[in-house]
Steps between C-alpha positions, in 0.01 A plus 500: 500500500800744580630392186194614323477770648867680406484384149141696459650856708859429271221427203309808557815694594622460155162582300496846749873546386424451148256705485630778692811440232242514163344845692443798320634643862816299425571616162460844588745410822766331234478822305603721772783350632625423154477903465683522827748300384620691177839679569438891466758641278676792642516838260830473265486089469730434223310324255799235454461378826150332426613295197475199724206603699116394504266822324232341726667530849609857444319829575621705225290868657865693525658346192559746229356431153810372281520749237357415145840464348620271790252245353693408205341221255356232689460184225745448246381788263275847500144396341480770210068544485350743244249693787247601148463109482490342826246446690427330805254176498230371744314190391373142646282473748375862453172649365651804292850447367718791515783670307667749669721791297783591726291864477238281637698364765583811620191661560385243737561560874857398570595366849874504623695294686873449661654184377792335573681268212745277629682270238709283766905526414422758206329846654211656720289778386274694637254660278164690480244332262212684378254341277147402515374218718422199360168494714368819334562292121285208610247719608499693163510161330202363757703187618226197513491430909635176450832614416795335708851598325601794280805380220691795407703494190797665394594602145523166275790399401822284560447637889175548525389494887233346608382559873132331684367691809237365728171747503580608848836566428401717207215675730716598737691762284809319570596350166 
């Protein structure tokens, strides 16, 4: 009967555990101390001393912005794009596909945000990126609700790029 008896409370220990761990309470808990975590970067961090480090673990608030010519070409080559004939495409699972001029593009709301590129062994930059979010483009295009992943696609070609986001990940303004 004792027996019985510590199996069920180590039994219903474990669900309570569980479900304490599968929380929403929990998630938001795991968020904050992984935020707590992240090494604040003092004000005149050389940008050669991150090569090696994590993006993720970093707070990057009194980094300066690496300036524009400090990014160099990052790929093996410049893509060369005629801007009169490009245009920026939004089709699948939407109800109006779009194509976007770059003039287009650039009359949309524009959000900004602080990002730091870290190619491990090679360099770190730290650049402002301006462009329109991705969430605004579904919502022009009318995304059908079932929607789960967003593939963006680079310019075709011998190195064409092709990258798949979860919805969320796309929703959150992050990508």
């Amino acid at each position: 009967m004792k027996e019985r008896r510590r199996f069920i409370k180590i039994a219903l220990g474990c669900l309570g555990g569980a479900g304490l761990v599968m929380s929403p309470l929990f998630s938001f808990l795991r968020l904050v101390f992984a935020e707590a975590k992240k090494i604040i970067l003092p004000k005149g961090t050389a940008r050669e001393t991150l090569i090696d480090k994590n993006p993720a673990l970093l707070d990057t608030r009194h980094l300066e912005p690496t300036p524009l010519k400090g990014f160099g070409t990052m790929g093996l080559s410049d893509h060369q794009v005629k801007l009169e004939e490009w245009r920026l495409e939004i089709d699948g699972e939407v109800k109006r596909p779009l194509r976007l001029s770059p003039d287009e593009l650039k009359a949309l709301t524009p959000i900004q945000r602080n990002v730091l590129l870290i190619c491990p062994g090679f360099f770190a930059n730290h650049g402002v990126w301006k462009g329109v979010s991705i969430r605004t483009l579904l919502n022009m295009a009318e995304a059908d609700a079932g929607v789960t992943h967003v593939t963006l696609r680079g310019p075709a070609g011998t190195y064409e790029k092709v990258e798949r986001f979860t919805i969320e990940e796309v929703l959150s303004d992050r990508v």
